[in-house]
C-alpha positions as CSV (number, residue, x, y, z in Angstrom):
1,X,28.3,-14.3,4.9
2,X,27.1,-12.5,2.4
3,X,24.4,-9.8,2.3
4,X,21.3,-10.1,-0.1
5,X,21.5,-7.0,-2.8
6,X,18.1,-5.1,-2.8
7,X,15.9,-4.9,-5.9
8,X,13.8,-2.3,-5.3
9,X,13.9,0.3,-7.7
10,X,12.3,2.5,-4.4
11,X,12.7,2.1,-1.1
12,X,9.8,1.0,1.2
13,X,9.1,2.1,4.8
14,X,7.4,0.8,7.4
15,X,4.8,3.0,7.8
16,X,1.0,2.2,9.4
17,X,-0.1,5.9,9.3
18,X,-1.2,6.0,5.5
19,X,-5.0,5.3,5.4
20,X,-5.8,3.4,2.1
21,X,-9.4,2.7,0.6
22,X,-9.2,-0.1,-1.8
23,X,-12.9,-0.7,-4.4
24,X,-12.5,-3.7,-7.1
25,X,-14.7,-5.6,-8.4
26,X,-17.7,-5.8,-6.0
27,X,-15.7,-4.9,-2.7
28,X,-15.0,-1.6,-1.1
29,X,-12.6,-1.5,2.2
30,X,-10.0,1.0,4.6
31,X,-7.3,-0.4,5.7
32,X,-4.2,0.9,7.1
33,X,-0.7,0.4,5.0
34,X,2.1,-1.6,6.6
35,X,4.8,-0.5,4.5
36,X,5.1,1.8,1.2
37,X,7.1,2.5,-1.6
38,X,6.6,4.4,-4.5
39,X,5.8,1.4,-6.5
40,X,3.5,0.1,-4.4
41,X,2.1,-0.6,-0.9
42,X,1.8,-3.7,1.3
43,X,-1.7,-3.6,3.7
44,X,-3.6,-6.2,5.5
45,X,-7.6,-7.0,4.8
46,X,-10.2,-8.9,6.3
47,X,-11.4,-11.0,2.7
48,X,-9.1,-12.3,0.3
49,X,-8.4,-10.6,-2.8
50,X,-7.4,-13.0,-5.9
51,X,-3.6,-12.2,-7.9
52,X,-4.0,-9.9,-10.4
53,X,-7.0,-8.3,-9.2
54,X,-6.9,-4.6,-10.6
55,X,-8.4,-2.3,-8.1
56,X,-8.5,1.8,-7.5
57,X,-6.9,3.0,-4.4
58,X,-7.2,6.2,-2.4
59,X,-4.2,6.7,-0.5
60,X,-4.4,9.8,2.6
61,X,-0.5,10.5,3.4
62,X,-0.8,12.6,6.9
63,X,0.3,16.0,6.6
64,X,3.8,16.9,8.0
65,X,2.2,19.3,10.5
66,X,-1.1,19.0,11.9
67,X,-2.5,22.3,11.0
68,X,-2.6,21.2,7.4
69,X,-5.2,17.9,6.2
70,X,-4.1,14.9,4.8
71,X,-3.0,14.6,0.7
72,X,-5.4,12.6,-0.9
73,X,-4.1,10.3,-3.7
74,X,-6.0,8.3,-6.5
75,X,-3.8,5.4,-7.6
76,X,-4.7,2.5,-9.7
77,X,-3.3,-0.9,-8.6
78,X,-2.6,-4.6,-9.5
79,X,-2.5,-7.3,-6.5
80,X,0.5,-9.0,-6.9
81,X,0.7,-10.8,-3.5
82,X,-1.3,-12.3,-1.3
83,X,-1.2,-14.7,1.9
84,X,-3.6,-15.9,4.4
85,X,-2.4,-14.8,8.1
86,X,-3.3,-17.7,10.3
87,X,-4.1,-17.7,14.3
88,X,-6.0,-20.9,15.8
89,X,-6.1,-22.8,12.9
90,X,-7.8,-19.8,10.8
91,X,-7.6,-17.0,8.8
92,X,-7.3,-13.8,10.8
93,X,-6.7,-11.7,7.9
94,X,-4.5,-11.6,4.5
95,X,-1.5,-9.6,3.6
96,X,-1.7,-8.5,0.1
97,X,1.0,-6.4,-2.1
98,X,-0.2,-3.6,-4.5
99,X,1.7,-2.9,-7.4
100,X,0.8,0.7,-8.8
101,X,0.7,0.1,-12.6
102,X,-0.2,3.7,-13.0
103,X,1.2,6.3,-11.0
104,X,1.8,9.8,-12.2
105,X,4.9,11.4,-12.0
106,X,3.5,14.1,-10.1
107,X,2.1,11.5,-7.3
108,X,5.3,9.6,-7.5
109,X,6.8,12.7,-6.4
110,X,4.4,13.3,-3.6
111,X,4.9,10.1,-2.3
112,X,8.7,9.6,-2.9
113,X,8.8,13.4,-0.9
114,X,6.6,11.8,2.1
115,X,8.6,8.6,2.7
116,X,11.9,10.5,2.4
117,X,10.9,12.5,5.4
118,X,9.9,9.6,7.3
């Protein structure tokens, strides 16, 4: 048997403690992420949001220690997945995948130093 090779140019985590506010066009909701990478970040949301939908993102990373707040970062995005989660015959709530088409180097960092300690 042979094993899959990964693709990723970063590694993803699971992760569901990274609060993430997502505005487009007309819509504006917080969400929690289910995983993360440094290119991008896989949530769930209550409406549908169409492929290619560009959309600013505020991701909060928790702090490594309590005493200190949560890093705030601005990221722009592109939907590059999405698929309807059904239960009872309905939509319960979609899965979508955010590529970040414009991450700093500097928030890169940030985030590629938060998922390494994780």
């Amino acid at each position: 048997m042979t094993q899959k090779k990964e693709r990723r140019k970063y590694p993803r985590i699971k992760d569901k403690d990274i609060s993430v506010k997502l505005e487009g066009e007309g819509f504006s909701t917080i969400t929690q992420s289910l995983d993360v990478s440094a290119s991008g970040i896989y949530c769930k949301v209550v409406e549908r949001i169409p492929l290619m939908t560009r959309l600013q993102i505020v991701l909060s990373l928790p702090a490594k220690d309590r005493s200190s707040g949560s890093t705030n970062m601005d990221i722009e995005g592109v939907v590059v997945r999405e698929h309807p989660v059904m239960k009872d015959g309905r939509v319960e709530h979609y899965d979508v995948a955010i590529f970040f088409n414009t991450l700093m180097p500097k928030e890169r960092k940030k985030l590629t130093q938060y998922i390494s300690r994780k």
